[in-house]
N, C-alpha and C positions, 0 to 999 in steps of 0.2 A: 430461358437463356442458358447456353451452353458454359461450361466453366472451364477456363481458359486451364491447360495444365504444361508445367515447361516442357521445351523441346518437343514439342507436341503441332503438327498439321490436323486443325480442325476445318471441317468443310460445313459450308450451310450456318454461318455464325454472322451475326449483324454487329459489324465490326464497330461501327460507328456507336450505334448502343451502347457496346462494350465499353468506348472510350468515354463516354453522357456514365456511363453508371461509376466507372473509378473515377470519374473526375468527380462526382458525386463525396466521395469518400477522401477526397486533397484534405479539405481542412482539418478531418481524425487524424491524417498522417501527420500533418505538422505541426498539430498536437504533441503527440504521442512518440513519433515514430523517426522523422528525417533529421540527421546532420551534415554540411557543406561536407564532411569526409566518410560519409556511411556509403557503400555497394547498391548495385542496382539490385541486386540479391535480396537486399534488407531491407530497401523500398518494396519489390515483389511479398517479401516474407509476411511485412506489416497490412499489406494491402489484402491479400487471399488470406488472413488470419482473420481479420474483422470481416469480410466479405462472408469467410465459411460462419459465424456466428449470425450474421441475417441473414442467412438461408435458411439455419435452423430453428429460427424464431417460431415460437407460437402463442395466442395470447393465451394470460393466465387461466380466462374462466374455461376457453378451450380446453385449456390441458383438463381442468381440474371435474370438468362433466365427461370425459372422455372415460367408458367402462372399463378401458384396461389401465388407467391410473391405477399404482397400487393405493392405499389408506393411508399409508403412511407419507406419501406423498403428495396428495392431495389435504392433509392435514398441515400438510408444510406450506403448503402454497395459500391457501387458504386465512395462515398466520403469516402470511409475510402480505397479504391484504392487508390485515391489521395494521402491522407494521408502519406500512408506507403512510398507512390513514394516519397513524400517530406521530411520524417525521415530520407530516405537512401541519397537521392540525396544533400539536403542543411543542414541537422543535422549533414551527415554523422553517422550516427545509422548504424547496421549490417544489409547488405542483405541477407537477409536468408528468410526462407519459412513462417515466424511467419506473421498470419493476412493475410494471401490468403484461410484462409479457416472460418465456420462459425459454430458455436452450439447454439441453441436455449436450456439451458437446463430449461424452461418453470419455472424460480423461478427468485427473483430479486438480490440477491446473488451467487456469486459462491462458497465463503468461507467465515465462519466467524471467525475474530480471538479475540482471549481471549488476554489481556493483564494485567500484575497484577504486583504491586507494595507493599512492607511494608508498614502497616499504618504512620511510622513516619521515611518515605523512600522515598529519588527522584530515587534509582537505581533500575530501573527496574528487575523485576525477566527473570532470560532467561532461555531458556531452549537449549540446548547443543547435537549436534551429531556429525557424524563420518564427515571427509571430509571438512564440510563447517563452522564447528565450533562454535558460539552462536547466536542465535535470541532472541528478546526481545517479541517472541509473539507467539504462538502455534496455527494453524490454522485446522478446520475442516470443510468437506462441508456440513454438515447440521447444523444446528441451537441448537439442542436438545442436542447434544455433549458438544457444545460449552458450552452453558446454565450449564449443569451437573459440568462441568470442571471449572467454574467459581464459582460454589456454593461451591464445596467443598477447594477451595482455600481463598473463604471468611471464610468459617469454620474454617481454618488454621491461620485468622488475616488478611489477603490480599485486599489492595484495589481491586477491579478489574474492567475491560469493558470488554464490547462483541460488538464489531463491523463487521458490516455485511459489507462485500468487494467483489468491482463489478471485479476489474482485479488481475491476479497475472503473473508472470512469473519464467519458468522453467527456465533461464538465461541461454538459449542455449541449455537445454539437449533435446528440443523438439519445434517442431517446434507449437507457443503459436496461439490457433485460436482465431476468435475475437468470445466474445461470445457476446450473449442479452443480459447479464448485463450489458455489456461496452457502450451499446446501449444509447443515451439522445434527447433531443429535439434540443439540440445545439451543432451545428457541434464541433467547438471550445473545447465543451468541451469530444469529442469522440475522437478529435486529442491530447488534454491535456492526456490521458488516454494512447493511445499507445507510445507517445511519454515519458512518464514516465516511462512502464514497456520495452521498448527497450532499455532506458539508463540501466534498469536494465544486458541486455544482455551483454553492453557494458566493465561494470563494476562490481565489486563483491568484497567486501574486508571482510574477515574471522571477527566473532566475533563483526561488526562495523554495527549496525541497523541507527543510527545517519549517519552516513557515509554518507550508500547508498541509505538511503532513499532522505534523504537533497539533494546529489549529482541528484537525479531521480527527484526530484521535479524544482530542477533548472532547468533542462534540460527542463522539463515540460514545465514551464511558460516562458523560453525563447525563445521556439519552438510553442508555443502557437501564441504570439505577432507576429514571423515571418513569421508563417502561416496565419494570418490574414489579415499583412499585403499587404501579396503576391496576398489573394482574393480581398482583395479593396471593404470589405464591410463593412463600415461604423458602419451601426446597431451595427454588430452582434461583432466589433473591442470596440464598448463603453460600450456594455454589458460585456466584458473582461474586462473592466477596472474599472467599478464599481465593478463585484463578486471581484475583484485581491485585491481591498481599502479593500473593506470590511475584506475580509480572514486576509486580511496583520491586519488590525485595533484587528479582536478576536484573531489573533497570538500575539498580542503585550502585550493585557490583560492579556493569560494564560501565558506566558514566564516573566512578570511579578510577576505574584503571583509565579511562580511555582521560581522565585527567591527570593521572600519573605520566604515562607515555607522552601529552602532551608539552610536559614537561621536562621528559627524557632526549626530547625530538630537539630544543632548543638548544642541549650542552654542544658544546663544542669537542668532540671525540672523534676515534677512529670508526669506521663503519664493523668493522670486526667487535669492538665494544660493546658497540649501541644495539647490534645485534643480538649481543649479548645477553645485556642489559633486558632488549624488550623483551626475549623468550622468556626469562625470568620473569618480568611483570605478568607476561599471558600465562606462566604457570601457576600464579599465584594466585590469577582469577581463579583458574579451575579445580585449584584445591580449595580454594573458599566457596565455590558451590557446590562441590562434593562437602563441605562442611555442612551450611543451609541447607543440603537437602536432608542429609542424614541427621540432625538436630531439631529444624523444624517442618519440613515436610514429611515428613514419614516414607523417606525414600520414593517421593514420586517421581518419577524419572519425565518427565513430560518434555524438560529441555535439557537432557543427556544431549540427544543429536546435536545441538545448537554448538553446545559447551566443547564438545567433542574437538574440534579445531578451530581455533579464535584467530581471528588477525585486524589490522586494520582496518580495510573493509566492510567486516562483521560487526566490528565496536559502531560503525559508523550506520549501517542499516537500521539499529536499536534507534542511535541517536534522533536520526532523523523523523525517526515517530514521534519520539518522547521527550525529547530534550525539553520544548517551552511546551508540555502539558500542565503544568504546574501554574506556570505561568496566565493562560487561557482560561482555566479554572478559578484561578483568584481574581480574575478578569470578571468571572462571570458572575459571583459572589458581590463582588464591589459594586456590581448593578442588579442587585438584591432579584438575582437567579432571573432577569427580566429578559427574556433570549432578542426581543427586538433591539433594547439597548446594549446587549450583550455585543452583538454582530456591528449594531451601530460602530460602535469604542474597536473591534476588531478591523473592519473597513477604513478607521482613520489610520490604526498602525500601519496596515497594506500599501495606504499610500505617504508614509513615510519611507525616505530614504534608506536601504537597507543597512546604514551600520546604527542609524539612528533608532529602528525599529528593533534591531537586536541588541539598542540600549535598554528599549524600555523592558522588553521582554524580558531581559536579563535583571533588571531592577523587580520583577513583581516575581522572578522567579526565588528569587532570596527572603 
């Protein structure tokens, strides 16, 4: 089949197909992708992003018997078998076809997402469609979008970030290949990655980005460490536990201010003040992790770029990973590490009411 390209007169194209094969792809977008106030543009963008990824599909053992595979990528592929066998078999994660197949789509991104916040605002802006109900973040696969969509929402007042994202997940509508983005130097951290977006599969709760992300990241880092442990390799087990201090140590500083500011947000002041006031708080992050690094990291610079310019938005992108991983973890503990009963107790929060839900979370997070 011929690939549709804008502004474009194609001849010899079986139209009707055409419309049988996007229509195919409706339920990813409403997923993912549609709001009552998004462009026909950004419906197109979402639609020929995930299309050019299942074109480029191939299955894993293909790639990995293919003589022009280089060793080192064939080694990867190979471990990310492993991998998925240990999601399903000791995470209990869904067995399904996600991560038996491969796309190279020759860029280091698959999607970048936009996030944006009121200047003198912790609640994130969402953005809202049919079925799956709010996300706190609007995602496109090229960079240039993103970019655009971010400018004119600062024109509007809007904090904003543009982060470039190595995985995402269809949460079941398809079966999710591993792509080159997910791809790293260290195994650990290519198993951190699926084991993140499978809990996505596992899990899904309407309108709750905090939720499901927090809930995808425990799963992460606790499938991380068991995975580890199960290779018995030393190295590669203490290199997880310095990145793990470190992440844990710049979550602490931003969840920090970003309770400071929450606080700043509430006085009753002039906007010239408050302003004032929060470049102050955002400067105090950055000289306290220019402290932490040169005191206990040994100058590793790994999140300079991050730190480099902070806003609301940015506090907010952290949050939404980590806020209730604490939470989900002592969750998982209280049912003496047993992942069935673990998810059981996660599934009743889900269907509790969300201020009720973000009671308790907030009770096991203390």
């Amino acid at each position: 089949m011929k690939r549709l390209q804008k502004n474009t007169i194609t001849e010899n194209v079986d139209y009707k197909s055409i419309f049988l094969y996007y229509f195919k792809f409706l339920p990813f977008i409403l997923v993912f992708f549609l709001n009552g106030c998004a462009q026909i543009s950004y419906y197109y963008q979402a639609v020929e992003g995930h299309l050019d990824i299942t074109q480029r599909i191939k299955p894993l053992d293909e790639v990995i018997a293919l003589p022009e595979t280089s060793p080192s990528l064939r080694q990867q592929l190979q471990q990310v078998q492993q991998i998925r066998q240990f999601a399903i078999e000791t995470l209990q994660l869904p067995d399904n076809e996600s991560y038996t197949q491969y796309v190279d789509l020759q860029r280091k991104f698959v999607v970048w997402n936009v996030y944006a916040a009121p200047r003198f605002s912790l609640t994130a802006k969402q953005w809202c469609f049919p079925i799956v109900g709010c996300l706190s973040y609007r995602g496109y696969f090229s960079s240039e979008p993103a970019f655009s969509e971010a400018n004119e929402l600062k024109k509007e007042g809007f904090d904003v970030y543009v982060a470039g994202i190595r995985a995402y997940s269809t949460l079941g509508w398809f079966a999710d290949p591993l792509l080159n983005t997910m791809l790293s130097k260290e195994t650990w951290q290519l198993a951190a990655l699926i084991f993140h977006e499978k809990a996505h599969q596992l899990l899904y709760v309407q309108d709750d980005s905090i939720f499901n992300e927090s809930f995808a990241s425990a799963v992460e880092e606790i499938g991380v460490q068991l995975w580890l442990k199960q290779q018995g390799t030393s190295k590669h087990f203490e290199q997880f536990l310095i990145s793990k201090q470190r992440n844990q140590q710049m979550i602490s500083l931003v969840l920090k201010t970003k309770e400071k500011l929450a606080e700043l947000y509430k006085q009753k002041i002039s906007e010239i003040e408050m302003l004032k006031l929060k470049n102050t708080l955002l400067e105090e992050l950055q000289k306290d992790y220019k402290k932490l690094k040169e005191t206990e990291w040994k100058n590793y610079q790994g999140y300079d770029h991050w730190f480099a310019e902070v806003n609301n938005a940015k506090l907010l992108s952290v949050a939404m990973y980590e806020e209730y991983v604490p939470a989900f973890k002592k969750l998982f503990e209280e049912n003496q590490r047993d992942f069935k009963k673990f998810y059981d107790q996660v599934h009743l929060l889900a269907a509790l009411p969300k201020n009720e839900r973000d009671h308790k979370l907030n009770e096991l997070n203390q």
